[in-house]
C-alpha positions as CSV (number, residue, x, y, z in Angstrom):
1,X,1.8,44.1,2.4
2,X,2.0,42.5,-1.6
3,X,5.5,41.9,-0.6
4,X,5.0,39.9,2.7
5,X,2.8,37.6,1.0
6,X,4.9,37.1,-2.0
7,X,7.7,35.8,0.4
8,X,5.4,34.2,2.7
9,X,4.2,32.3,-0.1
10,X,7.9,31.5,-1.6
11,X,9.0,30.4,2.0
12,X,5.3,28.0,2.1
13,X,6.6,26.7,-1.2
14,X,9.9,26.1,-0.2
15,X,9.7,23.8,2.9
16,X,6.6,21.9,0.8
17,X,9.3,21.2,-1.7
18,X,11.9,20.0,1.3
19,X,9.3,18.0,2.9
20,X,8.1,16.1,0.0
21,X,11.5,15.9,-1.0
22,X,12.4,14.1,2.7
23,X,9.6,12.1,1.9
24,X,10.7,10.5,-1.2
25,X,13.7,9.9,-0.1
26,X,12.6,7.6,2.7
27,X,9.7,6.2,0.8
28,X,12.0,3.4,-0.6
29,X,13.3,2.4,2.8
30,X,9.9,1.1,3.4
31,X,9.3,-0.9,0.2
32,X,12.3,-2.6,0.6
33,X,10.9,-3.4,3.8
34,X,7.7,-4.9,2.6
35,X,9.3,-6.6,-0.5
36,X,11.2,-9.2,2.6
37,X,7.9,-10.1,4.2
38,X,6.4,-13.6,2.8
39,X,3.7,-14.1,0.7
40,X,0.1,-15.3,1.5
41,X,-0.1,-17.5,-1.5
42,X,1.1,-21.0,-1.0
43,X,3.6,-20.6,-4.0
44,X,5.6,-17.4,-5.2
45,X,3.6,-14.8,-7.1
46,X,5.4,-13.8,-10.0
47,X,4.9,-10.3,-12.2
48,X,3.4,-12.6,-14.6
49,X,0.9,-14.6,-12.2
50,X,-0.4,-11.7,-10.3
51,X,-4.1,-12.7,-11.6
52,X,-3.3,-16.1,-10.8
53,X,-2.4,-15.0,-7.2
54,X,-5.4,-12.9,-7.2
55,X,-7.9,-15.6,-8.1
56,X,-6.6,-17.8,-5.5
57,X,-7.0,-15.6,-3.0
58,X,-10.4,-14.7,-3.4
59,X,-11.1,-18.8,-3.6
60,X,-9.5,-19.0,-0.6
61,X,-11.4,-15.8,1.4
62,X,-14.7,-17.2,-0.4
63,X,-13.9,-21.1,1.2
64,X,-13.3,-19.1,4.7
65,X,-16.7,-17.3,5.0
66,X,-18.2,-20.4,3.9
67,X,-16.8,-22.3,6.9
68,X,-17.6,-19.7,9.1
69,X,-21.2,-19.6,7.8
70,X,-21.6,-23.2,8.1
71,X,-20.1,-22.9,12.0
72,X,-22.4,-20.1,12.5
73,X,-25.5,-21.7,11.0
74,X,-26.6,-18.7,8.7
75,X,-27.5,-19.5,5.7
């Protein structure tokens, strides 16, 4: 009985390893996907200007709910 779950256990440990294995290997298939889609910000962010890109962002979401709050009337 010991013995069964010894193996049982190797065998779980061994197709974990495989899948996560498979996994990795297509995981940079995607990114390379998601590095061609454009940007939101009107200009390029850069590794350097990623707090730049940030803070425009959040201007821009915060001059969209104030639109929409004036169209709505809510104060």
């Amino acid at each position: 009985m010991r013995y069964l779950v010894i193996v049982a256990l190797i065998a779980g440990g061994v197709i974990f390893f495989r899948q996560q294995t498979t996994q990795k290997a297509e995981a940079p298939k995607k990114t390379a996907q998601v590095a061609t889609q454009p940007t939101l910000t009107p200009r390029p962010a850069s590794e350097h200007d990623w707090a730049k890109a940030a803070i425009d962002r959040t201007n821009e979401v915060r001059r969209q709910v104030k639109r929409e709050r004036a169209s709505n009337e809510v104060p």
